[in-house]
Structures are given as C-alpha cells and as structure tokens.
C-alpha positions as MATLAB code, in Angstrom:
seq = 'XXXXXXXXXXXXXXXXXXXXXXXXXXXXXXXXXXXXXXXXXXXXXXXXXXXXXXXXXXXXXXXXXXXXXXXXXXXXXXXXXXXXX';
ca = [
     145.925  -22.837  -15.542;
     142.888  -22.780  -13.344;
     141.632  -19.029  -11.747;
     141.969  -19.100   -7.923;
     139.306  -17.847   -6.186;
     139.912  -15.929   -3.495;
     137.724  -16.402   -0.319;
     135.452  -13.410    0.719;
     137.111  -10.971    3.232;
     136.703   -7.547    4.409;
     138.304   -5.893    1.519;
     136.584   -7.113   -1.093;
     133.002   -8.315    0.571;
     132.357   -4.877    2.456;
     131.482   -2.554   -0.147;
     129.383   -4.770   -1.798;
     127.639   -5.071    1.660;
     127.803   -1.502    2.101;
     126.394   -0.972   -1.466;
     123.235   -3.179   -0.777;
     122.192   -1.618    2.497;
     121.913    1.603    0.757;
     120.071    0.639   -1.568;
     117.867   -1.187    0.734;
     117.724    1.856    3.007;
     116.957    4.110   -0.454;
     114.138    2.050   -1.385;
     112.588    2.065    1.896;
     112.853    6.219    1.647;
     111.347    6.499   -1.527;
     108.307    4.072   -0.635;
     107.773    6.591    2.602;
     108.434    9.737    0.362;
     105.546    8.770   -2.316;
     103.069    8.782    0.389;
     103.872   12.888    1.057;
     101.991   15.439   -0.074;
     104.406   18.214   -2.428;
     105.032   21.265   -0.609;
     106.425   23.313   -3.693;
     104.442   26.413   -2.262;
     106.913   25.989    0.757;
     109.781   25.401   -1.185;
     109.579   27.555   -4.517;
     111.437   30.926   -3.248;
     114.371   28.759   -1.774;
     114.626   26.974   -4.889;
     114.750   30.450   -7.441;
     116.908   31.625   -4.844;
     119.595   29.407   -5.251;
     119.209   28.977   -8.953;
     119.779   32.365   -9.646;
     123.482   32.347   -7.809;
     123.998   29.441   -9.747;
     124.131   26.665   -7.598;
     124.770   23.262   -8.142;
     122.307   20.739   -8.414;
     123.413   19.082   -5.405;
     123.526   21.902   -3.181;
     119.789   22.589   -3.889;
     118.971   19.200   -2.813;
     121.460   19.815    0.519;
     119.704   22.538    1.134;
     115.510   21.419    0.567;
     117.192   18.174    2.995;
     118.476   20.444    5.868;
     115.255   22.942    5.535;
     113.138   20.075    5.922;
     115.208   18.914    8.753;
     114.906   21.827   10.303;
     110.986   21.529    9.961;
     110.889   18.613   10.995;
     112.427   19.991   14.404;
     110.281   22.411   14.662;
     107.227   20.328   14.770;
     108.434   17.917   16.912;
     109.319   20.965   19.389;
     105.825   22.052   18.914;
     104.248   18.803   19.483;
     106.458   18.201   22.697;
     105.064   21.470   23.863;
     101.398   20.940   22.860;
     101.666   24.072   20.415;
      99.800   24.177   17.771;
     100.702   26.357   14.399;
];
C-alpha cells in the first residue's frame, strides 16, 4: 500500500513558512548586532540587579531589549530635536 501524500495547505505549510522567516529575520539581526560596539559599562548594574532577585534568564534579556528600546527612543527624540547629549 502506497503513502498518500497530502498536498501542501495552510495547516501544515505555514509554520514551516513561519519558521524560515524567523530565522531569516534572526540572521539578518545578528549580522547588524556584530557590527555594535558592547556597552557592558551601560548595562552591568541592571544586569547584578536582576541576578541577585533571581531572575530568569529570559527576563534579563526582556529587560537589556526594552532598556535598549527605550534608548533607542531617546536618541531618536534627541536627534528630532537637534539635542545633543
């Protein structure tokens, strides 16, 4: 008895789709991100902080992502008002 395949459809094609473009989308970041400088100076308090309650891994790295989000703001604020720090 022969397998039948099944043609491609949303159920089973998507994720796999899905899957790819993050990867894609991750190895675009990553090229990007290892032509930064490391701002561990910045950083280092906000890191010992949360180690020291014990955080999880991941909410460290939720946390460095939204700080630098929030940096991020903050210069583009000051660059739309032709501040300088």
């Amino acid at each position: 008895m022969k397998n039948k395949i099944l043609p491609p459809s949303d159920f089973n094609a998507k994720p796999l789709l899905i899957f790819l473009e993050q990867q894609a989308h991750t190895k675009e970041t990553l090229r990007i991100l290892g032509h930064q400088e490391i701002c561990f100076g910045q950083i280092k308090d906000l890191i010992y902080k949360l180690q020291e309650q014990n955080a999880p891994e991941w909410l460290i790295y939720c946390h460095l992502f939204n700080y630098g989000y929030i940096e991020g703001k903050r210069a583009e604020r000051r660059k739309s008002k032709h501040i300088t720090k």
